[in-house]
C-alpha positions in Angstrom: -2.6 35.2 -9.3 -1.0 31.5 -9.8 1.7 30.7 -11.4 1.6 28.1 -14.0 4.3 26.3 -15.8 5.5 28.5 -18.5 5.2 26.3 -22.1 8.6 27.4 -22.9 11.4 25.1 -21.2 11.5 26.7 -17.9 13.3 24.3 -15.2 10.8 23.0 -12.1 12.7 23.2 -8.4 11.3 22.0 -5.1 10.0 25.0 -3.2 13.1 25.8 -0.3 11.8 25.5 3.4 10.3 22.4 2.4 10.2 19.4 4.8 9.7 16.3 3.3 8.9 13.1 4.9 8.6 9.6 3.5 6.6 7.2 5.3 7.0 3.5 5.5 5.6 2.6 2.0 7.9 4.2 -0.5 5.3 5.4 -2.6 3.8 7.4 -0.2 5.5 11.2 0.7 4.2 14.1 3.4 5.2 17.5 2.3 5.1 20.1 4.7 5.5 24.1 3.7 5.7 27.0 5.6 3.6 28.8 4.0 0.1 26.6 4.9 -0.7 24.9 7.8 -1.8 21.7 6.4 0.2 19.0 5.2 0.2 17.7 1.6 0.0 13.7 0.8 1.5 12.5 -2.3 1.1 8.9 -3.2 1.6 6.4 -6.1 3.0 8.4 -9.3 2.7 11.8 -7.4 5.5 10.7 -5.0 6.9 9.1 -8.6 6.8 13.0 -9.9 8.2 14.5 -6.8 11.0 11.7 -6.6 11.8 13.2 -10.2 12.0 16.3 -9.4 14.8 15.7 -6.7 16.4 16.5 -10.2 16.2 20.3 -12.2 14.0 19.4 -14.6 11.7 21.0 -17.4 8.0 20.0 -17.3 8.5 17.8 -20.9 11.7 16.0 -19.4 9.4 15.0 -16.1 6.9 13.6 -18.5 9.1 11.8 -20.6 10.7 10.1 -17.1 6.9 9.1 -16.2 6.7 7.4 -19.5 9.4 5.6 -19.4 9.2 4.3 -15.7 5.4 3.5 -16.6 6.1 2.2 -19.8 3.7 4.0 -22.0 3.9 7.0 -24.3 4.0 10.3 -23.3 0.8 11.7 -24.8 -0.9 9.3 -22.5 0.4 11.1 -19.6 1.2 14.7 -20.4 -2.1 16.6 -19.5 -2.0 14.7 -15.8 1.9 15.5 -15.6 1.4 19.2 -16.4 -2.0 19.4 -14.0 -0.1 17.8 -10.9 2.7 20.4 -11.7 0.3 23.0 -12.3 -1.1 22.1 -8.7 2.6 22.0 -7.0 3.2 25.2 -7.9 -0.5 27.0 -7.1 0.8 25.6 -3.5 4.3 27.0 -3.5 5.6 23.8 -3.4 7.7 24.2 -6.4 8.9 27.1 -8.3 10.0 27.3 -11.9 13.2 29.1 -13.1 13.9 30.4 -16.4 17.2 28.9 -18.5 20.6 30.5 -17.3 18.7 31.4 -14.2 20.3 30.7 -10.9 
């Protein structure tokens, strides 16, 4: 079964094991996990989101860091925010944490 987001603040963390490779354009990152063979490409604001999340964040505090750094409001970019993170964690590439959690 997938694990989604939780809608209550739950904190999003990078997935340990993780390589992560940046190529030669900034805005384009290679993510390799251990547990699938394939790699996964991230490019334009998904490399924006996982640069974000180099930082524990909530879901809501990710889309509010879009916003601002894309200059719009955040109802305009919620849904894909929350889909892309959705997506990261289907592919155990990030986990989420509940508060006071360690």
């Amino acid at each position: 079964m997938p694990h989604k987001p939780p809608t209550s603040p739950a904190f999003l963390e990078k997935a340990e094991g993780l390589a992560c490779v940046r190529s030669v354009d900034p805005h384009r990152v290679v993510l390799l996990s251990p547990s699938s063979d394939q790699p996964v490409i991230l490019s334009g604001t998904s490399a924006a989101i996982w640069a974000i999340l180099n930082d524990v964040l909530t879901t809501q505090e990710v889309v509010e860091r879009i916003a601002h750094e894309y200059r719009v409001d955040p109802s305009e970019v919620s849904s894909d925010v929350e889909q892309f993170i959705e997506n990261l964690v289907d592919q155990q590439l990030l986990v989420t944490r509940a508060p006071g959690r360690q």
